[in-house]
TIROKOL-715509 format. One record per residue (C-alpha): residue in one letter; chain; y, x, z. Coordinates in nm, 3 decimals. Layout:
% residues N
A/A/Y/X/Z
...
This chain:
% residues 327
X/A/0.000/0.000/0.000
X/A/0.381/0.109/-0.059
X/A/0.329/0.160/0.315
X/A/0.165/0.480/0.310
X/A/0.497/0.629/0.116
X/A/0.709/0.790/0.436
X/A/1.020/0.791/0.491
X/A/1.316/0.719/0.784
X/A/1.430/0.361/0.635
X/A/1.185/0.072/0.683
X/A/1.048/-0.129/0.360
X/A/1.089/-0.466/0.270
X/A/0.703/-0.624/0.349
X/A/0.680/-0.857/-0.006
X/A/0.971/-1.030/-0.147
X/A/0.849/-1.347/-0.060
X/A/0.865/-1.486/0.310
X/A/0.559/-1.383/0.491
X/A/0.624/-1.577/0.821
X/A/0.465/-1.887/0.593
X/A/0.168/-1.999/0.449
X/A/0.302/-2.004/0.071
X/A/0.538/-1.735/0.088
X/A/0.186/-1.520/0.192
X/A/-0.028/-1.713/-0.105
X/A/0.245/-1.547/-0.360
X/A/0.201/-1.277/-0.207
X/A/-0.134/-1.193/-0.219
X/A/-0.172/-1.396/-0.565
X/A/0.020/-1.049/-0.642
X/A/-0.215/-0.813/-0.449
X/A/-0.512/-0.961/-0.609
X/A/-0.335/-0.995/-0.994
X/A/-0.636/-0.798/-1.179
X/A/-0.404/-0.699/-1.442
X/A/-0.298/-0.444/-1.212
X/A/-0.646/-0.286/-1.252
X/A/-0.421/-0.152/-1.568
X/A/-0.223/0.093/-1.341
X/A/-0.270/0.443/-1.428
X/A/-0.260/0.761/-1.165
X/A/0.105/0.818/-1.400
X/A/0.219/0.486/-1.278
X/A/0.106/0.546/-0.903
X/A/0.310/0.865/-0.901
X/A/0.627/0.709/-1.054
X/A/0.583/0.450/-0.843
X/A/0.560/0.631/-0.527
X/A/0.872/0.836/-0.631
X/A/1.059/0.487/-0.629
X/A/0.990/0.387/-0.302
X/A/1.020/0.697/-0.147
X/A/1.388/0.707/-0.273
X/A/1.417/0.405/-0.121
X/A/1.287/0.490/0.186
X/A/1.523/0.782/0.181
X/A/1.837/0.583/0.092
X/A/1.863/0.698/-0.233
X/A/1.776/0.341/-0.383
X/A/1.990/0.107/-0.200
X/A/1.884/-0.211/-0.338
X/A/1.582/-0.369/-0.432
X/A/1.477/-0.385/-0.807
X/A/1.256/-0.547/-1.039
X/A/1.127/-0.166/-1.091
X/A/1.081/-0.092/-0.712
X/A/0.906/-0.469/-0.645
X/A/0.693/-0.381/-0.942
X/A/0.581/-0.057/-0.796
X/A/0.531/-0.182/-0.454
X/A/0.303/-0.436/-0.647
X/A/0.114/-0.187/-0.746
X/A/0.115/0.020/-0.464
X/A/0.000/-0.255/-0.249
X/A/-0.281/-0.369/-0.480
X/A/-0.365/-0.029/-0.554
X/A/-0.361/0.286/-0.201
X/A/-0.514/0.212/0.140
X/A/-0.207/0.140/0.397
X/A/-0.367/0.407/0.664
X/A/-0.513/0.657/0.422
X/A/-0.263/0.650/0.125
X/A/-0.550/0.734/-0.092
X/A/-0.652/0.512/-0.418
X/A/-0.926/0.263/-0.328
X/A/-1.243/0.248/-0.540
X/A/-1.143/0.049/-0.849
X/A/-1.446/-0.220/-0.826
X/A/-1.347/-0.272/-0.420
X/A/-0.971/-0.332/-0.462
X/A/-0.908/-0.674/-0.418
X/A/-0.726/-0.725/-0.740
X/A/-1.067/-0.644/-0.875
X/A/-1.234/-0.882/-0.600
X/A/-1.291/-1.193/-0.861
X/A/-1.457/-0.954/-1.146
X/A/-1.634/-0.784/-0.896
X/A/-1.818/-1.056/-0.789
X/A/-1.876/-1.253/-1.088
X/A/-2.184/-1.129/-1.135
X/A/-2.321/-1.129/-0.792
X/A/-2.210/-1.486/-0.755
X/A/-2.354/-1.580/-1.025
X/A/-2.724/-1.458/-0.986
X/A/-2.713/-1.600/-0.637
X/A/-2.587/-1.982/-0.775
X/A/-2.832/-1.901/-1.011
X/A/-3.122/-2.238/-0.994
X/A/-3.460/-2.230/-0.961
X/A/-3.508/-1.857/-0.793
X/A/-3.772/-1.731/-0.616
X/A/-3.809/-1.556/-0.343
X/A/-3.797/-1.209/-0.491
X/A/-3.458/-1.387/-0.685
X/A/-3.317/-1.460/-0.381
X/A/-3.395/-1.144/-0.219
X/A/-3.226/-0.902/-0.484
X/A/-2.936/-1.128/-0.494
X/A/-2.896/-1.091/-0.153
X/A/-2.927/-0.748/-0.124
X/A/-2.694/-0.678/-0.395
X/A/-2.404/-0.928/-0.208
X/A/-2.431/-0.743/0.109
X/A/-2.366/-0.409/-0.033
X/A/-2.098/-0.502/-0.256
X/A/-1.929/-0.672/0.090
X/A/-2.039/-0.371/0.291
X/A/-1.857/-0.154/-0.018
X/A/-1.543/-0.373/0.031
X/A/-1.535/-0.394/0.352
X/A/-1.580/-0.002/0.373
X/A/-1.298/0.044/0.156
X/A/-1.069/-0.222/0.250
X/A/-1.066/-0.166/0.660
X/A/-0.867/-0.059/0.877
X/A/-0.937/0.357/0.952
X/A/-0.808/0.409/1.290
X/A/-1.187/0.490/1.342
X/A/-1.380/0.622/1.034
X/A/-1.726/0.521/1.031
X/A/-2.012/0.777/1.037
X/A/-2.257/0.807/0.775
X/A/-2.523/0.725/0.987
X/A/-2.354/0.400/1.150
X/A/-2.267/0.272/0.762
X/A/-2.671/0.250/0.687
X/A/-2.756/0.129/0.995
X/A/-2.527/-0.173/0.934
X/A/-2.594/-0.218/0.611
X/A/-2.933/-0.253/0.705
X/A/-2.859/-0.535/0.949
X/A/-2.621/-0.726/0.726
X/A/-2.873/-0.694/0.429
X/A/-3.192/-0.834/0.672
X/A/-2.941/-1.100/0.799
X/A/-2.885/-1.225/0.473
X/A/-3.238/-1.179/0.329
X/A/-3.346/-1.401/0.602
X/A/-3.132/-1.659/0.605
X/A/-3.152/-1.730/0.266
X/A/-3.553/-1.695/0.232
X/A/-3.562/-1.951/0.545
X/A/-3.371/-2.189/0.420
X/A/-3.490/-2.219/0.057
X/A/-3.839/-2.245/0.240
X/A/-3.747/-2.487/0.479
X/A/-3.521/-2.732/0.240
X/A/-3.816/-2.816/0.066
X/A/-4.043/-2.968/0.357
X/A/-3.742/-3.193/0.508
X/A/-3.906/-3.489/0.560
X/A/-3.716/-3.840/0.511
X/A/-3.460/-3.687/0.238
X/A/-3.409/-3.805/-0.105
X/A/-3.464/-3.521/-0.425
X/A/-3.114/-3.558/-0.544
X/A/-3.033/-3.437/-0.157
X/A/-3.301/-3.215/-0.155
X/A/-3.135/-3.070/-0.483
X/A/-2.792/-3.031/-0.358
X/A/-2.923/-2.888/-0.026
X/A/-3.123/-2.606/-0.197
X/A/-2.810/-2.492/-0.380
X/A/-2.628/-2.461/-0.080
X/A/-2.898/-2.243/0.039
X/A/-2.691/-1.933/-0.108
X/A/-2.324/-2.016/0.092
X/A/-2.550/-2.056/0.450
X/A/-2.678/-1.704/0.364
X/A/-2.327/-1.558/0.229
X/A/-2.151/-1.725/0.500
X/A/-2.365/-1.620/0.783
X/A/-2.438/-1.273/0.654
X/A/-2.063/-1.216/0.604
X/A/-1.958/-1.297/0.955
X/A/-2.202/-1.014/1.063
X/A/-2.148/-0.760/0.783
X/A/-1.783/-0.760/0.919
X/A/-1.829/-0.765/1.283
X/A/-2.160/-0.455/1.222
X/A/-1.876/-0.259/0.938
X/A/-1.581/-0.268/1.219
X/A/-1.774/-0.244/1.498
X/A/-1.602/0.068/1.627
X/A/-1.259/-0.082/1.584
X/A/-1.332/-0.333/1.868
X/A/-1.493/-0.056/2.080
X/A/-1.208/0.226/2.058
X/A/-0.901/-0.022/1.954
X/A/-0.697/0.045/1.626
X/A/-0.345/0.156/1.656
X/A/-0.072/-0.076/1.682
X/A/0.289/0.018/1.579
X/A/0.623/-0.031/1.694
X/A/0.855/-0.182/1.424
X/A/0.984/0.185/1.291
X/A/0.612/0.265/1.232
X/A/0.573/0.492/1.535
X/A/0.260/0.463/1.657
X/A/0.217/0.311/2.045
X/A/-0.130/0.352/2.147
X/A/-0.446/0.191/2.096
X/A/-0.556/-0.213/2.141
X/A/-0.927/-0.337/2.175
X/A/-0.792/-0.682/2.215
X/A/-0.608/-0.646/1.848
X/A/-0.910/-0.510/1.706
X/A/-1.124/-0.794/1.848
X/A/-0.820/-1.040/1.675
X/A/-0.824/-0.772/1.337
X/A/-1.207/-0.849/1.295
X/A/-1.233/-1.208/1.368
X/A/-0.966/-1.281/1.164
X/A/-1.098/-1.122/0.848
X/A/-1.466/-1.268/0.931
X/A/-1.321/-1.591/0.948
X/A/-1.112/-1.525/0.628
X/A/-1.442/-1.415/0.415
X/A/-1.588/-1.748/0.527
X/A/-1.236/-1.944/0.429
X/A/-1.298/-1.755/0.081
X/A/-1.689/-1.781/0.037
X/A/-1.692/-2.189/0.134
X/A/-1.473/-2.290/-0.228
X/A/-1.675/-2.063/-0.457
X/A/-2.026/-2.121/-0.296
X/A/-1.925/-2.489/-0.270
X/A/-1.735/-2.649/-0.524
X/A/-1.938/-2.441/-0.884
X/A/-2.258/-2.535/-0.747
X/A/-2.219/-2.879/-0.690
X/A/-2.016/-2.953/-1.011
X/A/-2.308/-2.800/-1.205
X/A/-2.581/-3.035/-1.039
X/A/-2.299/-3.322/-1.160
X/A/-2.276/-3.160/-1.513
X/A/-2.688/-3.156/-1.586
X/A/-2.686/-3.506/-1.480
X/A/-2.421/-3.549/-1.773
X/A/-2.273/-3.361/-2.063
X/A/-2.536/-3.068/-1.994
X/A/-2.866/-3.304/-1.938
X/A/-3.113/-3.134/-2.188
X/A/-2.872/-2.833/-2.285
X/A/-3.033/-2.500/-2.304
X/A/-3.023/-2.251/-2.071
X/A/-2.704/-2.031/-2.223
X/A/-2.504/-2.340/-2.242
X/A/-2.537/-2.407/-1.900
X/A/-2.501/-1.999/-1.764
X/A/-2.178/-2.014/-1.929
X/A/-2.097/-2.320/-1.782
X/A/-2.182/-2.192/-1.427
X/A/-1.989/-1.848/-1.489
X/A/-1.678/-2.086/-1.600
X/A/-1.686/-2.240/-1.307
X/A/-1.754/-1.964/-1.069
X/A/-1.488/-1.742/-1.247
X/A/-1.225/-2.062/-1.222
X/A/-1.272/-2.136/-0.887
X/A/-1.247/-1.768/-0.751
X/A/-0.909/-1.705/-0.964
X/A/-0.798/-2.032/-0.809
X/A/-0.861/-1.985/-0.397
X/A/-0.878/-1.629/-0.361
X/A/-0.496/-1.575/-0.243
X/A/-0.525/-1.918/-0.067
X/A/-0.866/-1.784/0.135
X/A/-0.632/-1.445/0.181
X/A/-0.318/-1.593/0.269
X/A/-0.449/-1.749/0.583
X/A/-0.391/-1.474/0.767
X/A/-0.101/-1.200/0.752
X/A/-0.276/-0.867/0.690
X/A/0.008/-0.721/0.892
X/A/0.092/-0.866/1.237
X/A/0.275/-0.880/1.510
X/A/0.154/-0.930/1.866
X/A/0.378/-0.889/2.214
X/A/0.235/-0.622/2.413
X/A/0.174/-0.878/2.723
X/A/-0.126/-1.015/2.527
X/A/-0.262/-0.688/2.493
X/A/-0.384/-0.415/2.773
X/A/-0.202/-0.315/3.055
X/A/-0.168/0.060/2.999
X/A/0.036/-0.041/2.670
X/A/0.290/-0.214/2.893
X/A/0.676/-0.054/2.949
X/A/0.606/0.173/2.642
X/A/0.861/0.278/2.483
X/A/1.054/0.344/2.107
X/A/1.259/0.699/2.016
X/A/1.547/0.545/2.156
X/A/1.417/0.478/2.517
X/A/1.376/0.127/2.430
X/A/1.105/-0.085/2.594
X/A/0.903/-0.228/2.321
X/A/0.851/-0.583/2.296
X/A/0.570/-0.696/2.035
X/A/0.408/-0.430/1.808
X/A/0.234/-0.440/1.462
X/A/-0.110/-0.357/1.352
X/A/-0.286/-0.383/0.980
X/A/-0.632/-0.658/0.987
X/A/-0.766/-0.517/0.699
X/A/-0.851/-0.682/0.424
C-alpha cells in the first residue's frame, strides 16, 4: 500500500470517506480493480516517487496522478513489508484467482475424490492469500505454515466428504431439496474451513499481539486484544464474501436446468456456471471487503493495561491508536 512509502507528512487514506460503508465499497472496488494487474515494476517506481514527494511536501495537493498511484500502490505492495505481493494473491487478482477453484468445487455430480481435490486446492489458494495478504508483525515459520495448512486442508476435506455423504440419507426430504442441499455442500465446507484457515494462518498474531500505531505512524507497542479483533474480523469477512458466490451461482443453475438449460450439453451449462460464478464475484467482492476497515482505530482503554498513558513525540498522551486487519 502507498503506506509503506515514508515520509514526515501523513497520507490521505482513499479519497473516498472511509468512516462509511459506501465510501469503503469504492474504495476497495479500487483495491480489487484487476486491471491494475496491468501495473508494471516502471509504474510502481514512478509511483512511489509521487507519493513520497508528497509525503515530503513537495506535492502539495492531491492529483489525479498521485490518487492513481496510490491506487496502485494499495492494490499492488504489502502495507508492513513494502514488498510486491504475489500477483495471483493480490486481491485485485482475488476474482480470477478463484474462478477456477470455484468452479470445480460448484461443479455437480462429484465424487468423493472430486470433492477432495477441490478442496485441497481451495485451502491452499486461501492459505496462499492469507499468507500474503496478513498482517507481519509476526512472520510465520516454515514449519507452522504446513502444519496449518494441514489442518485447514483436513478441515475442509471433512466437512465436505460428510456432508455430501450425509445429504443423501436425510430421511423425510423431497429430491428437489435433496438437490439444492447437496450443492450447498461446497459453501458448509468453504465456510467452515475458512474460519479455521484464518484463525490456524494468524495464529501467532493473537498470541504475541500486532503493533498498533499512533496517528503519525509511530509505533506504540503491541495488542493481543487487536489481534484477536484483526483475525475475527477478516474470518468473518471471508465468510461475508464466500456466502454470495457459494450461494447465489449454485442455486440459479439448479433454476436454469429446470429451464432454458433442461437437456443442454454439458459445455453449455460449464459456461453458464463460470458466468455466473465470475458475475457474482465481480459484483460482492468490495461489498464482502468493505465491511470492515482494513485500517482501524481503537482507544487504548479497550486494549491492555501496559499500553495505557503512552505517549506521542510530543509528550502527548495518546488517545486511540491504529492497527492494519489484513486482508
Amino acid at each position: 500500500m502507498a503506506s509503506s512509502v515514508s515520509g514526515p507528512l501523513p497520507l490521505p487514506e482513499s479519497r473516498f470517506d472511509l468512516s462509511t460503508y459506501w465510501g469503503r465499497v469504492r474504495h476497495c472496488t479500487e483495491i480489487a480493480d484487476p486491471f491494475m494487474l496491468l501495473t508494471t515494476k516502471k509504474d510502481l517506481k514512478q509511483a512511489k516517487d509521487i507519493i513520497a514527494a508528497y509525503r515530503h511536501g513537495e506535492l502539495q495537493h492531491t492529483t489525479p496522478e498521485f490518487w492513481l498511484a496510490k491506487k496502485q500502490l494499495d492494490s499492488t505492495v504489502h502495507p508492513d513489508t513494502g514488498e510486491t505481493v504475489l500477483l495471483p494473491f493480490r486481491m485485485s487478482c482475488c476474482v480470477l484467482s478463484n474462478l477456477v477453484v470455484t468452479a470445480g468445487m460448484l461443479t455437480p455430480g462429484l465424487g468423493t475424490v472430486g470433492t477432495m481435490f477441490w478442496q485441497w486446492a481451495n485451502q491452499s489458494l486461501n492459505v496462499a492469500i492469507n499468507s500474503a495478504n496478513s498482517n507481519k508483525s509476526h512472520p510465520m515459520s516454515t514449519q507452522q505454515l504446513i502444519a496449518n495448512y494441514s489442518m485447514a486442508v483436513t478441515a475442509s476435506c471433512g466437512v465436505a466428504v460428510g456432508l455430501n455423504k450425509l445429504v443423501p440419507r436425510l430421511k423425510n426430504v423431497s429430491a428437489g431439496t435433496k438437490l439444492v442441499l447437496g450443492r450447498l455442500v461446497p459453501f458448509a465446507a468453504v465456510v467452515s474451513a475458512g474460519i479455521i484457515n484464518v484463525f490456524l494462518m494468524r495464529g501467532d498474531e493473537i498470541r504475541k499481539g500486532i503493533s498498533v500505531f499512533d496517528e503519525e505512524g509511530n509505533e506504540v507497542g503491541k495488542s493481543k486484544k487487536a489481534a484477536f479483533l484483526a483475525v475475527g474480523e477478516t474470518a468473518l469477512s471471508r465468510v461475508i464474501n464466500a456466502t454470495p458466490i457459494m450461494v447465489i451461482p449454485p442455486l440459479l443453475l439448479v433454476r436454469l436446468q429446470r429451464g432454458i438449460l433442461k437437456g443442454k450439453n454439458l459445455g453449455l451449462q460449464t459456461a453458464a456456471n463460470l458466468g455466473l460464478i465470475i458475475g457474482t464475484s465481480f459484483a460482492v467482492l468490495p461489498f464482502a471487503l468493505a465491511v470492515f476497515p482494513q485500517y482501524q482505530c481503537i482507544h487504548l482503554s479497550k486494549l491492555e493495561k501496559e499500553l495505557a498513558d503512552k505517549k506521542d513525540k510530543n509528550g502527548k498522551i495518546i488517545d486511540k491508536v491504529y492497527f492494519n486487519r489484513g486482508m
